[in-house]
C-alpha positions in Angstrom: 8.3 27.4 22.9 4.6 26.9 22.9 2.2 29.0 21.2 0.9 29.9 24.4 4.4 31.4 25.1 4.0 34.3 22.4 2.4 37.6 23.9 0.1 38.1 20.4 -1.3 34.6 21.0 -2.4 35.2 24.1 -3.9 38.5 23.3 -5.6 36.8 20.1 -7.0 34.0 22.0 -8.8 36.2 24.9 -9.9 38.2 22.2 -11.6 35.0 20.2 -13.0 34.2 23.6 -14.8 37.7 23.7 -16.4 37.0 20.4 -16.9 33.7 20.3 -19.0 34.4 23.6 -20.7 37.8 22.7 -21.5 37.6 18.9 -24.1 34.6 19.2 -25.7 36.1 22.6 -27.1 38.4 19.6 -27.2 36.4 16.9 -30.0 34.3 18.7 -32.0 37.4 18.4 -31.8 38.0 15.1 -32.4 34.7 14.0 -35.6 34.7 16.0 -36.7 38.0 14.3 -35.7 37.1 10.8 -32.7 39.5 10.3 -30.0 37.2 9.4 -28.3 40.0 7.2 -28.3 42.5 9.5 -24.8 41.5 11.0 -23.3 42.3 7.0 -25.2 45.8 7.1 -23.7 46.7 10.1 -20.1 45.3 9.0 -20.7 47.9 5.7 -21.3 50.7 8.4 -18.6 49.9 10.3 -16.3 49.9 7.1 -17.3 53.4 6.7 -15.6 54.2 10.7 -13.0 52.6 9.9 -11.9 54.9 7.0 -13.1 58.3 8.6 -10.8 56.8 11.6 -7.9 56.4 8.6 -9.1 59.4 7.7 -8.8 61.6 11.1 -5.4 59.4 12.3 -8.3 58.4 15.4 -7.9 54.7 16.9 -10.2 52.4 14.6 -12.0 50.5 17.3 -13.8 53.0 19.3 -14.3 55.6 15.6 -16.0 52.1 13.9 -18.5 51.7 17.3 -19.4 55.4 17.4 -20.4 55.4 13.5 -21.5 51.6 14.2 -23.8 52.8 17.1 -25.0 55.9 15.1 -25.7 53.9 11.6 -27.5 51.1 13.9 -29.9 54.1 15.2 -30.7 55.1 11.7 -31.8 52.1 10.4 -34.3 51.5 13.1 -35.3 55.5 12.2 -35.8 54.4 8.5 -37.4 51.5 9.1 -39.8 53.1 11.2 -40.7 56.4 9.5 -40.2 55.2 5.7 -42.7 53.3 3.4 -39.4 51.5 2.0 -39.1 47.7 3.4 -36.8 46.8 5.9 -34.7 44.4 3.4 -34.6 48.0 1.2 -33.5 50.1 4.1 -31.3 46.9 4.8 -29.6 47.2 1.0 -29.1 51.0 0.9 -27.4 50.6 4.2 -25.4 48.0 2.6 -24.4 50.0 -0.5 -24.1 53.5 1.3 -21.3 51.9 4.2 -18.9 49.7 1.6 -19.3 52.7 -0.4 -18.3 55.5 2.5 -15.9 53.1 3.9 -13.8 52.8 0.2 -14.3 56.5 -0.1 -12.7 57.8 3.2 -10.3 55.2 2.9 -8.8 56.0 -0.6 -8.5 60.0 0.7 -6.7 58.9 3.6 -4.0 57.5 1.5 -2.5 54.3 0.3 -0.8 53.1 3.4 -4.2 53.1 4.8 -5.7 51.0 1.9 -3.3 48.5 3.0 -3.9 48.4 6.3 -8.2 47.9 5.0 -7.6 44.0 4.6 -7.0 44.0 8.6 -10.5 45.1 8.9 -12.2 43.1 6.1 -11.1 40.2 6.7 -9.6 40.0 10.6 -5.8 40.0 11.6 -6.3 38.8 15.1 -2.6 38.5 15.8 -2.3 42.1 15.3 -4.7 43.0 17.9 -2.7 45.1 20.7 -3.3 45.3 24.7 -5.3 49.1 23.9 -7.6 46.7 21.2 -8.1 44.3 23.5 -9.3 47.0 26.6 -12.1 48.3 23.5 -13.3 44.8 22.9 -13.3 43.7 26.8 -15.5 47.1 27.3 -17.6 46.9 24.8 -18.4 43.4 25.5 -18.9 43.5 29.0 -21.4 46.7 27.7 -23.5 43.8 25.2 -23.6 41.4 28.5 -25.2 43.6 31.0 -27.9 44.9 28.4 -28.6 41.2 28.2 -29.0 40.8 31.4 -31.0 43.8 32.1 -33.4 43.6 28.5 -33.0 40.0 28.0 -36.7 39.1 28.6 -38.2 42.5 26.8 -35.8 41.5 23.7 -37.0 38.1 23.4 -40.8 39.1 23.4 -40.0 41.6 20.5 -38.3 39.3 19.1 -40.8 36.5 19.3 -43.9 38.3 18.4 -43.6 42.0 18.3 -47.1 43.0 18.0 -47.9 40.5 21.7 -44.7 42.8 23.2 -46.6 45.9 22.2 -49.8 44.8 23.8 -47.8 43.7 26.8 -47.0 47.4 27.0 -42.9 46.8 25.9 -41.6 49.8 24.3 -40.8 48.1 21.2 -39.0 50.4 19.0 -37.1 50.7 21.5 -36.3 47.6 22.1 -35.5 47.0 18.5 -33.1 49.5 18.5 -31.3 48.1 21.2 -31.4 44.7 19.9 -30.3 46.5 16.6 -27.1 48.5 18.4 -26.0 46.0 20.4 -25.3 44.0 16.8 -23.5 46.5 15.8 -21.1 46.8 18.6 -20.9 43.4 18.1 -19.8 43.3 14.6 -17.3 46.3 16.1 -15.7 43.4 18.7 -15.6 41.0 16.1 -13.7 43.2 13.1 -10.4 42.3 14.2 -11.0 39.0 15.2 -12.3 37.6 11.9 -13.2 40.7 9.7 -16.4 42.9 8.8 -17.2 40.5 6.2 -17.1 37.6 8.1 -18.0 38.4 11.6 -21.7 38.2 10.7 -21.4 34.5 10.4 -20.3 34.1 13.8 -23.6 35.8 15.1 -25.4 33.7 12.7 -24.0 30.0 12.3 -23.0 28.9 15.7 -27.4 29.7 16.7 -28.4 27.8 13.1 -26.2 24.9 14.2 -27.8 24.9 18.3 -31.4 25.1 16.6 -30.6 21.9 14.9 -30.6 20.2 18.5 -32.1 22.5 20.8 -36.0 22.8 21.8 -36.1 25.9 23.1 -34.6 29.7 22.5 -32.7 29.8 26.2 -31.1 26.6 25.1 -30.1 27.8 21.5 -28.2 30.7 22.8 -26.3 29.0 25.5 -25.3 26.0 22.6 -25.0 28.6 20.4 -22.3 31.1 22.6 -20.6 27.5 23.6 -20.3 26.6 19.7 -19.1 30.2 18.9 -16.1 30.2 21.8 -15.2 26.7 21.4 -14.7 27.6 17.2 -13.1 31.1 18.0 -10.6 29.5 20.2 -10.3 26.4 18.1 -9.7 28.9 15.1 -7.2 30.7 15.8 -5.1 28.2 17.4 -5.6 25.8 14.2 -5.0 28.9 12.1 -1.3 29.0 13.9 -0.6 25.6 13.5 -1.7 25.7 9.5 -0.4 29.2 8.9 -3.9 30.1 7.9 -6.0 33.5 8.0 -8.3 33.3 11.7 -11.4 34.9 10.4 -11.8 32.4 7.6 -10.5 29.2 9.9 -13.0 29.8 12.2 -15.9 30.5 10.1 -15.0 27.2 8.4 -15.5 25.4 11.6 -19.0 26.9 12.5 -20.0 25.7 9.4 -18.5 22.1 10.6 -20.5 22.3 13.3 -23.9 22.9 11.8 -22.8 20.4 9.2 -22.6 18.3 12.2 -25.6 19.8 14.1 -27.5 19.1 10.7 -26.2 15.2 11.1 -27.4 14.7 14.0 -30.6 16.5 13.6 -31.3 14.5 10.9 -30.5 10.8 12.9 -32.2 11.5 15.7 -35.5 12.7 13.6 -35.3 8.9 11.3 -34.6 7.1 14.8 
C-alpha cells in the first residue's frame, strides 16, 4: 500500500492544499501593510474558540471562526477608536486569547487539555470528512472576497491615506483584510497549528519578494510556494514520521533560504 491508499492521507493532503493556497493569498496583504504578526494574534484568539468549543462540547472549527471573526472585528474597533498603538492593541490581543484559550480549556477538563496540542501545533492526520467541509467552505468564502475586494484591498494596503482620497471605504476594507486572516488562521489550525499557521501567510510571500517585481507576482509565487510546501510537508512528515505543521514550516523557510540565494546571485551578476 501507498500512502495515497490511506483515507487520512488523502483527507490531510486536500486539506494542505486548501492552505497552502489560501493562507499566502492573505499574507501578501499583510506584508504589504506591515502586519506580519497579525497571523499570531489571531491564532491567540482563535485559541480562546477553541476552549469555549471544549468548553460547550460544540465542533472546534466553526466555534474558533465565529470567535476568530468576532476578535478580528474588535481589533480593527480598537485600533480605530483607541489612542493605544496598533502593535499595543496587537499585544493585548495576544495576551487576552492564549490567556482565554488556557482558561476555558482547563474548566472543560483534562481530556480536553490533551486534545489542546492538536490545535497548537496541527494534527493534520486527524482532520475528518466534517473538518474538511469547514475548511473547503471557509476557503472558498476567503477566495471570492478576493476576487470581489482584491483591487480596494491592495490600495489600502499600499497607501491607505491615496485609498481614502480615492473614496475606498478603508476601515472597512481593513477589517475585511483583517477577518479574512483570521479565518485563515481558523483553516490552517489543524493543518499545522495556531502557532505555526502564521508562518505560512507570512514566509512563502517573504520568499516570492526575494524574486518577484511586482505585488500580483508575489502572491501567485507566494500561493505556489505555500501549496507546493503544504503538500510536500505532509507527505515528507509521513515518510519521516514527523509532526506536519513543523515539516512544512521548515520547508518555507527552505525556500526563502533559497529565494534569498538567488536573490542575492542575480543582484552580484
Amino acid at each position: 500500500m501507498t500512502w495515497l491508499d490511506y483515507d487520512f492521507m488523502r483527507r490531510a493532503l486536500l486539506a494542505a492544499f486548501i492552505i497552502g493556497l489560501v493562507a499566502p493569498a492573505i499574507g501578501v496583504f499583510l506584508v504589504q501593510r506591515r502586519l506580519a504578526l497579525l497571523g499570531d494574534g489571531m491564532g491567540h484568539v482563535a485559541l480562546t474558540g477553541v476552549g469555549l468549543a471544549f468548553l460547550t462540547g460544540t465542533a472546534p472549527v466553526p466555534t474558533a471562526l465565529a470567535v476568530a471573526v468576532l476578535g478580528a472585528i474588535g481589533i480593527e474597533v480598537l485600533r480605530a477608536r483607541s489612542r493605544s498603538a496598533g502593535d499595543v492593541i496587537l499585544a493585548l490581543v495576544f495576551y487576552g486569547g492564549i490567556a482565554g484559550g488556557v482558561l476555558l480549556t482547563y474548566l472543560a477538563g483534562n481530556r480536553a487539555a490533551s486534545s489542546l496540542n492538536q490545535y497548537l501545533f496541527g494534527a493534520i492526520t486527524t482532520v475528518s470528512g466534517g473538518d474538511l467541509v469547514w475548511l473547503a467552505v471557509a476557503a472558498a468564502g476567503v477566495l471570492i472576497v478576493l476576487t470581489i475586494f482584491g483591487r480596494e484591498m491592495f490600495a489600502v494596503s499600499f497607501d491607505a491615506e491615496v485609498a481614502h482620497t480615492q473614496g475606498i471605504p478603508t476601515q472597512f476594507i481593513s477589517t475585511l483584510i483583517t477577518v479574512l486572516a483570521a479565518v485563515t488562521v481558523v483553516i490552517g489550525m489543524r493543518t499545522v497549528g495556531l502557532l505555526l499557521v502564521s508562518a505560512v501567510m507570512i514566509v512563502p510571500i517573504a520568499a516570492a519578494q526575494q524574486v518577484s517585481k511586482s505585488f500580483r507576482a508575489t502572491g501567485l509565487l507566494g500561493a505556489g510556494i505555500g501549496v507546493a510546501c503544504a503538500v510536500g510537508g505532509v507527505i515528507l512528515s509521513y515518510y519521516v514520521d514527523a509532526p506536519s505543521g513543523a515539516t512544512i514550516v521548515l520547508l518555507t523557510l527552505a525556500c526563502f533560504l533559497v529565494a534569498l540565494g538567488l536573490s542575492s546571485v542575480r543582484r552580484s551578476s
